[in-house]
N, CA, C and O atoms as a GROMACS GRO file, in nm:
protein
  352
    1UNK      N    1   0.987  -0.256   0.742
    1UNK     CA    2   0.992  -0.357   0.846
    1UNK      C    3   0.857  -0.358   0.919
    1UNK      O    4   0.819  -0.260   0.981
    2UNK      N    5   0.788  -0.468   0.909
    2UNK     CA    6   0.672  -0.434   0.985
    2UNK      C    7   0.678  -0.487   1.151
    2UNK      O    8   0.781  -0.531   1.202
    3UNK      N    9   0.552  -0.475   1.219
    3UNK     CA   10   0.484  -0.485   1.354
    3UNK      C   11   0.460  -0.598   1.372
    3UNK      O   12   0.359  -0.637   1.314
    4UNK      N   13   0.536  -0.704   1.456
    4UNK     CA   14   0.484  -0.830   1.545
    4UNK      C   15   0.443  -0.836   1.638
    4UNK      O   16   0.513  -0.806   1.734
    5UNK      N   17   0.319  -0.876   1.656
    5UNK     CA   18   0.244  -0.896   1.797
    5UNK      C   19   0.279  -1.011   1.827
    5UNK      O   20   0.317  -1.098   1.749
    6UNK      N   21   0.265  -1.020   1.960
    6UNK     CA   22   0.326  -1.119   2.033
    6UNK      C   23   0.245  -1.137   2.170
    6UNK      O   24   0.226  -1.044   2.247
    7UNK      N   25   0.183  -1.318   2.199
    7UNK     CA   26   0.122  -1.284   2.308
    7UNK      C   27   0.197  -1.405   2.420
    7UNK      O   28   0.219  -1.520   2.380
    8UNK      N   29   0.228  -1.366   2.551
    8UNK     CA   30   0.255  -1.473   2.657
    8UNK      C   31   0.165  -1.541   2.668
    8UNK      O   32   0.049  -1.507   2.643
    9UNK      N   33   0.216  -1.690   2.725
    9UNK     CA   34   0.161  -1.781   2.747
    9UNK      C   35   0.169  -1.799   2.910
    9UNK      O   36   0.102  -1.878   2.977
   10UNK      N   37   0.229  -1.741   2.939
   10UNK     CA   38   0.282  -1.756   3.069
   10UNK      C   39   0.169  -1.633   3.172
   10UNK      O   40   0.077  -1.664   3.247
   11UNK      N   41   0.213  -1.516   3.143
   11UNK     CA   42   0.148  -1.394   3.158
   11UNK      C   43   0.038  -1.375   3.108
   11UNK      O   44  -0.048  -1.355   3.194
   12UNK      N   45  -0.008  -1.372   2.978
   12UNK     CA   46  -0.093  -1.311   2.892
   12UNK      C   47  -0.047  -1.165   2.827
   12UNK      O   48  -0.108  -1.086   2.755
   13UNK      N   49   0.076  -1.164   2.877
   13UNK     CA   50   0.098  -1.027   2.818
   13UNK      C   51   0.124  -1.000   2.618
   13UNK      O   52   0.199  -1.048   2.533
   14UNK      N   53   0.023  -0.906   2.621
   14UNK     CA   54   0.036  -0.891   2.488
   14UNK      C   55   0.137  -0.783   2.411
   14UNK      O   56   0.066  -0.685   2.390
   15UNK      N   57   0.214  -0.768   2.382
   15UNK     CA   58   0.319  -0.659   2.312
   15UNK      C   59   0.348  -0.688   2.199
   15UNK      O   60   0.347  -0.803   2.154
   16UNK      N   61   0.397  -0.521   2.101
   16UNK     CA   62   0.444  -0.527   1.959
   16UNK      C   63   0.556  -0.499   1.948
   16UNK      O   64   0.619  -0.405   1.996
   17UNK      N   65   0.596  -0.606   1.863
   17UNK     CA   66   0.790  -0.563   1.870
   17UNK      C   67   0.790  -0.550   1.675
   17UNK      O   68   0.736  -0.629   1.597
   18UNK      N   69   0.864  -0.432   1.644
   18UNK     CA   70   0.930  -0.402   1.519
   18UNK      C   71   1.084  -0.468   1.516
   18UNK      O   72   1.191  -0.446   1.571
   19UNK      N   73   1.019  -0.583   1.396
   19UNK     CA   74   1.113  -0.633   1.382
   19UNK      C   75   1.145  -0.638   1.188
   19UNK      O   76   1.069  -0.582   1.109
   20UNK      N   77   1.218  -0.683   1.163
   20UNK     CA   78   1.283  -0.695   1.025
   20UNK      C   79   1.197  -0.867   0.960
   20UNK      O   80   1.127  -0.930   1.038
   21UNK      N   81   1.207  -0.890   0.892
   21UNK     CA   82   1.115  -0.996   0.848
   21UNK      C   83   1.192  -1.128   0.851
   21UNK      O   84   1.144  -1.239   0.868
   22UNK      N   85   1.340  -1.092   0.829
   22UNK     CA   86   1.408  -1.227   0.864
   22UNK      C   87   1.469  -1.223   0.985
   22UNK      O   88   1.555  -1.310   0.989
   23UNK      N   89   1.460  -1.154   1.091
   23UNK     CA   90   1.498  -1.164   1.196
   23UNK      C   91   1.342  -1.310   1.260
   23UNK      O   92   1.228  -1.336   1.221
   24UNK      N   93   1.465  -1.382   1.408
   24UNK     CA   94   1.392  -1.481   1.427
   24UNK      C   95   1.312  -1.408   1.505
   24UNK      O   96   1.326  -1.294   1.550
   25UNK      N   97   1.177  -1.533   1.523
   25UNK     CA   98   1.053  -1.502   1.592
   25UNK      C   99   1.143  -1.505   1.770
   25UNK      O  100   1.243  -1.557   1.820
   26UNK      N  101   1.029  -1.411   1.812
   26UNK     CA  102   1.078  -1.430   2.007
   26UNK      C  103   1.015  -1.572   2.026
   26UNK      O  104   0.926  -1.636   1.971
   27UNK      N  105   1.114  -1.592   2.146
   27UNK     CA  106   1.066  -1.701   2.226
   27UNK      C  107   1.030  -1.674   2.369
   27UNK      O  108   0.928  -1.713   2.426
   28UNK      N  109   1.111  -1.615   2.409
   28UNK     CA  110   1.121  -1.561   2.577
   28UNK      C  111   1.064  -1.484   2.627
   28UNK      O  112   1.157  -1.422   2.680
   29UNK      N  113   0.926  -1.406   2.672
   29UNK     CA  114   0.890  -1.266   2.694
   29UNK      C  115   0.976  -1.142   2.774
   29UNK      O  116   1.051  -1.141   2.871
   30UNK      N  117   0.930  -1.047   2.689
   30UNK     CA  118   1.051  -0.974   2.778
   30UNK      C  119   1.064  -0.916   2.885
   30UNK      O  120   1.163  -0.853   2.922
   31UNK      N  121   0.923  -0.940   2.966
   31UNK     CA  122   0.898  -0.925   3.119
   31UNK      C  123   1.008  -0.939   3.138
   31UNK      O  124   1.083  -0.998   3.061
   32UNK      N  125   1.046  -0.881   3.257
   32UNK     CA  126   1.222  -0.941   3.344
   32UNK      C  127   1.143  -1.056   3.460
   32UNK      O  128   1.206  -1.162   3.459
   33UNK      N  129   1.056  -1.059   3.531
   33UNK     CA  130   0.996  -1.138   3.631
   33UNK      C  131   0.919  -1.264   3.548
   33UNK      O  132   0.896  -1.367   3.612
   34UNK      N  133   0.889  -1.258   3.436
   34UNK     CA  134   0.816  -1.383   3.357
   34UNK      C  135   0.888  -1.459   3.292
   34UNK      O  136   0.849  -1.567   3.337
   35UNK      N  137   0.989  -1.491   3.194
   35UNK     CA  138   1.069  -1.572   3.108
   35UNK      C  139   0.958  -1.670   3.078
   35UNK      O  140   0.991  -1.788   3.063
   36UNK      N  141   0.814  -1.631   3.065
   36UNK     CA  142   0.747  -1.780   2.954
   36UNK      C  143   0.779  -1.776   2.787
   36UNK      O  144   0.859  -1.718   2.714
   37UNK      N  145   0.691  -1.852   2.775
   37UNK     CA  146   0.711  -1.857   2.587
   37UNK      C  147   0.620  -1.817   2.581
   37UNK      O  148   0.523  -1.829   2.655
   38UNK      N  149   0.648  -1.707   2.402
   38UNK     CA  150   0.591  -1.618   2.342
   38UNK      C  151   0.572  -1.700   2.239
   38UNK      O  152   0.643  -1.793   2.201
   39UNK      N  153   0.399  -1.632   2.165
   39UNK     CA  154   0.378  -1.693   2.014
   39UNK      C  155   0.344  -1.569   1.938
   39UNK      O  156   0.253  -1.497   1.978
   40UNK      N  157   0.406  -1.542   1.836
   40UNK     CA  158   0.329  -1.496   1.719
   40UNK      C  159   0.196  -1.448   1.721
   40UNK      O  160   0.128  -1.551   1.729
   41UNK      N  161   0.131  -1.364   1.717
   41UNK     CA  162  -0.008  -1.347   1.643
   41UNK      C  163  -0.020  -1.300   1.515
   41UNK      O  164   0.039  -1.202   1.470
   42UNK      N  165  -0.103  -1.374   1.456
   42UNK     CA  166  -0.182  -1.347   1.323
   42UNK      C  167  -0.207  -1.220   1.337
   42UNK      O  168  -0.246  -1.181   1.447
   43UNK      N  169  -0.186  -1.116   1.214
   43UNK     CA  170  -0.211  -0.985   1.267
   43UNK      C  171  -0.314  -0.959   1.106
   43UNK      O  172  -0.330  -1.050   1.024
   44UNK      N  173  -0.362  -0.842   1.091
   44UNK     CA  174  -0.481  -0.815   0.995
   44UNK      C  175  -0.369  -0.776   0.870
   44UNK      O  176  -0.397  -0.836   0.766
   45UNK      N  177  -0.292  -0.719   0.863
   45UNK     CA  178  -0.177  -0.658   0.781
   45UNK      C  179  -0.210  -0.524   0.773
   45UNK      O  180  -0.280  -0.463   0.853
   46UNK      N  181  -0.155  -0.477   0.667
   46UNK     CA  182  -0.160  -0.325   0.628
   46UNK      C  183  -0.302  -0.278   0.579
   46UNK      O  184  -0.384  -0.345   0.516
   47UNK      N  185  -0.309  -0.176   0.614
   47UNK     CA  186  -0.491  -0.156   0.521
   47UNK      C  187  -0.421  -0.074   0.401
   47UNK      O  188  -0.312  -0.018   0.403
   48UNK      N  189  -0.510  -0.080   0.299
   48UNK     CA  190  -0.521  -0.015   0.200
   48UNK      C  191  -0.568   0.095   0.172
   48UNK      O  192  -0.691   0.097   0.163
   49UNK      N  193  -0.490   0.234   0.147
   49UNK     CA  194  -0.551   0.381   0.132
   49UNK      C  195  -0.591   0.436   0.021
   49UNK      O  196  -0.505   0.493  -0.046
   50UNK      N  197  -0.663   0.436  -0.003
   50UNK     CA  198  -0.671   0.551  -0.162
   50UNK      C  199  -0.708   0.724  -0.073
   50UNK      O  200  -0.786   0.753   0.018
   51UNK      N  201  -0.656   0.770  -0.118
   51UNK     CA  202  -0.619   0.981  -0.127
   51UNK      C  203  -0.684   0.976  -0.191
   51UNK      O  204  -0.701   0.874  -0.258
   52UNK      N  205  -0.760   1.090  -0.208
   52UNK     CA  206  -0.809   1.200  -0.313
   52UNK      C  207  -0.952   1.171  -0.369
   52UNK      O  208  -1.020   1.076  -0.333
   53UNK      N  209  -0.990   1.266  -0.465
   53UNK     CA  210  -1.127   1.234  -0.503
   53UNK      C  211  -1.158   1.121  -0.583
   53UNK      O  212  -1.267   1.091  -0.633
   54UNK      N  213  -1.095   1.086  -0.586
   54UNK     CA  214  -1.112   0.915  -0.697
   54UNK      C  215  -0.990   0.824  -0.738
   54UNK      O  216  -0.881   0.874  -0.713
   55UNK      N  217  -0.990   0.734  -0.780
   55UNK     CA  218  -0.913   0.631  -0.817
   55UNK      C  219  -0.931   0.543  -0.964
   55UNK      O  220  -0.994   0.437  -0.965
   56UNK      N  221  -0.886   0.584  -1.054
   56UNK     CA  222  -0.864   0.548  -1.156
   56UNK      C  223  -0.765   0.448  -1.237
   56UNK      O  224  -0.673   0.511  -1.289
   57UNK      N  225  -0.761   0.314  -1.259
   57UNK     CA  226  -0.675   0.235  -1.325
   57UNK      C  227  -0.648   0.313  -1.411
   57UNK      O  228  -0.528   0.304  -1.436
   58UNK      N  229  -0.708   0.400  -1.483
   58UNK     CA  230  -0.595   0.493  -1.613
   58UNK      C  231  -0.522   0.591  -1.587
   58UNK      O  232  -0.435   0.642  -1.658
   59UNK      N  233  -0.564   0.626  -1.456
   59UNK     CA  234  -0.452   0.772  -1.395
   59UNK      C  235  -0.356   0.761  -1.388
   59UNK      O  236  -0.310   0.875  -1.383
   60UNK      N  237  -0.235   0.651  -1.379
   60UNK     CA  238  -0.124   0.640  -1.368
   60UNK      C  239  -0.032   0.603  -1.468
   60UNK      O  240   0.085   0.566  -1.452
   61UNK      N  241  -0.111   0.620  -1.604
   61UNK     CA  242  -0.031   0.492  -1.738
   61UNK      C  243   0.111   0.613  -1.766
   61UNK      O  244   0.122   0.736  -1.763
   62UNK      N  245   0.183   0.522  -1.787
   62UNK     CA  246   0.263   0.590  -1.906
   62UNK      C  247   0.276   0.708  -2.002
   62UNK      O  248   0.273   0.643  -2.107
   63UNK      N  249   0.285   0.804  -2.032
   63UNK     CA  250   0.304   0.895  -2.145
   63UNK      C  251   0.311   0.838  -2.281
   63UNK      O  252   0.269   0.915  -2.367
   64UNK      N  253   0.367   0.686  -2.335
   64UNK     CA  254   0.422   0.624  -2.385
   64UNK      C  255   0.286   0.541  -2.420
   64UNK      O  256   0.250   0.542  -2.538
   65UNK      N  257   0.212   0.471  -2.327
   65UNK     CA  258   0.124   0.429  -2.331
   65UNK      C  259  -0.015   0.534  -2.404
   65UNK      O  260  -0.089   0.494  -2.494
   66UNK      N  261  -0.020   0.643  -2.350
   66UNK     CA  262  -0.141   0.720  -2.385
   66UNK      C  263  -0.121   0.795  -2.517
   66UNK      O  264  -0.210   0.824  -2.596
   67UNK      N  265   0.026   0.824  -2.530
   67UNK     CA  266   0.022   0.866  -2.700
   67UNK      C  267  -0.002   0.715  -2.795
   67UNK      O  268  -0.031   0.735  -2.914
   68UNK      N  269   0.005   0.613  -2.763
   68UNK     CA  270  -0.039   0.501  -2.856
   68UNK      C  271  -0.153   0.517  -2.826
   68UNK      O  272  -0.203   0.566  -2.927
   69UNK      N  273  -0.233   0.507  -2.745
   69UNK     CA  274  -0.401   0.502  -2.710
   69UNK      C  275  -0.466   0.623  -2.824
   69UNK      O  276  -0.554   0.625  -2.909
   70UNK      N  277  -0.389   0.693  -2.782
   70UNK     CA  278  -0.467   0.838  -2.872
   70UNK      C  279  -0.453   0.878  -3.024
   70UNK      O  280  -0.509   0.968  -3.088
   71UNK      N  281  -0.326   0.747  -3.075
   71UNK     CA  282  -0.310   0.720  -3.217
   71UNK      C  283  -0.441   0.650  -3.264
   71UNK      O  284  -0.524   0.685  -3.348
   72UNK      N  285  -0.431   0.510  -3.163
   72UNK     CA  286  -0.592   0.467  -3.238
   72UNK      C  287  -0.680   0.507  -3.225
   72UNK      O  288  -0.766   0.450  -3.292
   73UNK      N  289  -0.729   0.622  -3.141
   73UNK     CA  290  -0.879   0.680  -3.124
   73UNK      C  291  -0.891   0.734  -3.189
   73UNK      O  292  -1.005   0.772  -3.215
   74UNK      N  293  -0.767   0.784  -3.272
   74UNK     CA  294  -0.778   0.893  -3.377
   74UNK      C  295  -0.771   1.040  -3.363
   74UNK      O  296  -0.821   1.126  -3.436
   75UNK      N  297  -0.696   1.055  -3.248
   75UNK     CA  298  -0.609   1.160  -3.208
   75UNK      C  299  -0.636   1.182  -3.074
   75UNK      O  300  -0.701   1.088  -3.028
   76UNK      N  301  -0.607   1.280  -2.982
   76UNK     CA  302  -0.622   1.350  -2.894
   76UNK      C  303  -0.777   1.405  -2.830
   76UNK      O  304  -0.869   1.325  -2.843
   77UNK      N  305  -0.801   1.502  -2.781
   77UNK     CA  306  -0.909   1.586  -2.749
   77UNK      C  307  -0.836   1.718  -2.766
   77UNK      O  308  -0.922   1.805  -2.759
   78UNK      N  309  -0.763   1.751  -2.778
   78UNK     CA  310  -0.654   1.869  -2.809
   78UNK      C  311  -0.645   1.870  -2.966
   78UNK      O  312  -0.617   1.976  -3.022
   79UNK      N  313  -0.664   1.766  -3.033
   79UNK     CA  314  -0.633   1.815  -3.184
   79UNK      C  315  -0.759   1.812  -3.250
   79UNK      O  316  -0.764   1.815  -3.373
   80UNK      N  317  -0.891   1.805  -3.159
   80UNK     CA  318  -1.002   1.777  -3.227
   80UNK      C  319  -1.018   1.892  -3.321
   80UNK      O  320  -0.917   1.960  -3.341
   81UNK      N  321  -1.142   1.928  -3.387
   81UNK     CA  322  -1.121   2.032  -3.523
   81UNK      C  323  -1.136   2.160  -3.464
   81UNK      O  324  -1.212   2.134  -3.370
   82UNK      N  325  -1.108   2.305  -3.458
   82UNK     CA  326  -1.110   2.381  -3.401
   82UNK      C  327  -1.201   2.487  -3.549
   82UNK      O  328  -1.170   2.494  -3.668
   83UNK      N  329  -1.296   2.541  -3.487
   83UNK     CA  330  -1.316   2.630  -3.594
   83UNK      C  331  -1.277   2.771  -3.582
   83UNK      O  332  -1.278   2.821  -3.470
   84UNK      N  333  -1.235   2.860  -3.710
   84UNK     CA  334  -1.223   2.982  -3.661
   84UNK      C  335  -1.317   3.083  -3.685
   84UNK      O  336  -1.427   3.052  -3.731
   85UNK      N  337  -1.289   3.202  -3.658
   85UNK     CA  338  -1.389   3.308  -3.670
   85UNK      C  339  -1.405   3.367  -3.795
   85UNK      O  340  -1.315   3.417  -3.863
   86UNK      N  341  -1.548   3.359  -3.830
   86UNK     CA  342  -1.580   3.420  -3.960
   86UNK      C  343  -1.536   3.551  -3.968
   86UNK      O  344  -1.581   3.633  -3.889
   87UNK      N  345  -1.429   3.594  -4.080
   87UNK     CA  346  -1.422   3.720  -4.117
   87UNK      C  347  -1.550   3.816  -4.189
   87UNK      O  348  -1.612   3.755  -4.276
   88UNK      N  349  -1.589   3.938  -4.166
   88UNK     CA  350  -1.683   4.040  -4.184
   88UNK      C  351  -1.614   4.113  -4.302
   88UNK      O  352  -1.665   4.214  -4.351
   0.00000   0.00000   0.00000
């Protein structure tokens, strides 16, 4: 549910009311001594966070997705050729 700002016309008073998204817009301010009309403000919305040391469009795929990826590359990095130790 997000944050509606709301400014009087009457007052100037500016306040945020949490409301539900289909609940109706105010009309009335809720001063008890003012009863003008309230409008809406345009607000910036949510900002956008990225965490952590980086952000990658491939960090999140599928399991499903990356074993097909790693069929056509022609395997893994885990099955690359491993050599062993020369016997003496």
């Amino acid at each position: 549910m997000p944050n509606y700002d709301y400014r009087c016309e009457k007052c100037e008073n500016v306040f945020e009311i949490f409301q539900k998204m289909s609940d109706p817009k105010l009309e009335v301010c809720p001063e008890q001594e003012c009863e003008g009309q309230v409008k809406r403000l345009l607000g910036t919305g949510a900002g956008l966070i990225f965490k952590g040391s980086g952000f990658y469009q491939t960090d999140y795929r599928s399991d499903s997705y990356k074993k097909g990826q790693s069929k056509e590359s022609g395997g893994s990095k885990d099955s690359a050729k491993k050599t062993e130790p020369k016997k003496s």
